[in-house]
N, C-alpha and C positions, 0 to 999 in steps of 0.2 A: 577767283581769289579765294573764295571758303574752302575749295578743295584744298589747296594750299597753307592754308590754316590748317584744316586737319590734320594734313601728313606732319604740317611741324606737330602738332598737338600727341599726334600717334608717337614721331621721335622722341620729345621730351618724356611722354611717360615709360617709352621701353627705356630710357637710358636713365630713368630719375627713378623708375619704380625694381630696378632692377635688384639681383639679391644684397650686392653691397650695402643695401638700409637695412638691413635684418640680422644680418650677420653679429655674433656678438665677440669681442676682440679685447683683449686685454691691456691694461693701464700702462703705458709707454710715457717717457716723459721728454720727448721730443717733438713730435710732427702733428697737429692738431688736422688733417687730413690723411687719408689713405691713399694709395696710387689708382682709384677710382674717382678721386675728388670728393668725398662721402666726410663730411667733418665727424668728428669720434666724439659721445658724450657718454659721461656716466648716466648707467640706466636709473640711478637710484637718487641723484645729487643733482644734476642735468649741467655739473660744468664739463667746458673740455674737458677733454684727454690729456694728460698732463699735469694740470691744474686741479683734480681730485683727488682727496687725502683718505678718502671712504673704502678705495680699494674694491667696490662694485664692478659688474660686468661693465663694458662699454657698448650701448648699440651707436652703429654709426647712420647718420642719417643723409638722406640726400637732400641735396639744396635744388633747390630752384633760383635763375635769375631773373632781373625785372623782364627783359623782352619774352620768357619762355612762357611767365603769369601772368602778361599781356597776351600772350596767343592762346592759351587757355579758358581765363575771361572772355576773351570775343569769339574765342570756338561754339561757347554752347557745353562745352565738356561739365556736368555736374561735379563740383569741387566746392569744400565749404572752407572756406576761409576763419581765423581764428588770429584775434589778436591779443595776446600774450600780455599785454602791459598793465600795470597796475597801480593804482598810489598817483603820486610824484611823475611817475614817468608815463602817464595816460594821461595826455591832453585833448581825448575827446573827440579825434579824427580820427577815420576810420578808410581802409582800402573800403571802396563800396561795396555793399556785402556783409561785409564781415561782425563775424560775432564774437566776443569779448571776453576772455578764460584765459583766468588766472593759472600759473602752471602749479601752484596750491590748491585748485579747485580737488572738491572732495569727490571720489570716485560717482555716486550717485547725482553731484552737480554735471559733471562731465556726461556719466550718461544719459542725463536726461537732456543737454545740450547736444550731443552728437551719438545719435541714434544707430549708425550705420556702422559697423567695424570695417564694415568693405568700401566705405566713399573713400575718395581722395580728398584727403583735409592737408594746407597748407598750413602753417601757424609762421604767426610773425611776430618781430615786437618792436622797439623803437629803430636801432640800427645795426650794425654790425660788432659796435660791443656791448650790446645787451645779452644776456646770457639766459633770459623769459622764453624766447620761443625754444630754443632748443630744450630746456629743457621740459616744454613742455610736450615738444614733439617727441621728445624720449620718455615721457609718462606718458603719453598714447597709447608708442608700443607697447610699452610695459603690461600697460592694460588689456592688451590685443588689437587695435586698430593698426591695418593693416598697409594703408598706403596713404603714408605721413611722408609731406614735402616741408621744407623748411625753407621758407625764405631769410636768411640772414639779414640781408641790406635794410628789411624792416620800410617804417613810414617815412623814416628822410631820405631812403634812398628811392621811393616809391614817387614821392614828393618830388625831389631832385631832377627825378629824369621827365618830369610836368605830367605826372601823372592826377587826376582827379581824386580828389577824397570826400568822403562825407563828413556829415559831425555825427557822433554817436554816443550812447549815454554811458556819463564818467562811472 
């Protein structure tokens, strides 16, 4: 069965790391994915594509779903997790793991938080319309880290599917 893990773990990253998260694409005011599945954010502002007034480049980022960041977790694959939420909408539970960054955090908060341009950092935030993790995964790039996955669905879809949480500090 870990073999099997792997190869899923090998799939997700050729298809999640692939050049669609890099690419930078301009402000369209229809389709908040590409025909990659890659959701479209401004690199500057971190809303969708579409819904940004700022006229910034778009990087598009790749998602990850909950069964892809469950085969990852139990692979072993070093991946640092990052949760987005802040205020109000950080109640304190945490994917296990995960470290807690503000997509405000000030460039030398961040690197002194995530040291590695080259790990695979995932960021999350509450749920699917939160709008924390992406754009914090598109201040990543912005920064230069290199293999940013975005989980959308966040803590209540994580939650949802009976996944384990810790509590972690507000």
């Amino acid at each position: 069965m870990r073999t099997m893990e792997l190869i899923a773990v090998i799939v997700v990253l050729g298809l999640g790391l692939s050049g669609c998260c890099h690419m930078a694409n301009c402000c369209g005011k229809h389709s908040t994915k590409n025909s990659a599945g890659c959701m479209t954010v401004c690199s500057k502002c971190g809303m969708k594509k579409g819904m940004c007034k700022c006229g910034a480049p778009h990087a598009q980022l790749a998602e990850i779903n909950t069964p892809a960041l469950k085969t990852i977790l139990a692979s072993g694959v070093p991946v640092t997790l990052v949760d987005a939420r802040t205020g109000k909408f950080d109640d304190g539970r945490r994917i296990p793991g995960a470290l807690n960054l503000s997509p405000d955090a000030t460039e030398p908060e961040i690197q002194s938080l995530l040291k590695d341009k080259n790990a695979l950092i995932v960021s999350y935030c509450a749920n699917l319309k939160c709008p924390a993790s992406a754009k914090l995964a598109a201040r990543l790039q912005m920064l230069g880290y290199k293999h940013i996955l975005e989980y959308p669905h966040g803590i209540e879809g994580w939650v949802a599917d009976g996944n384990p949480v810790t509590p972690g500090a507000k």
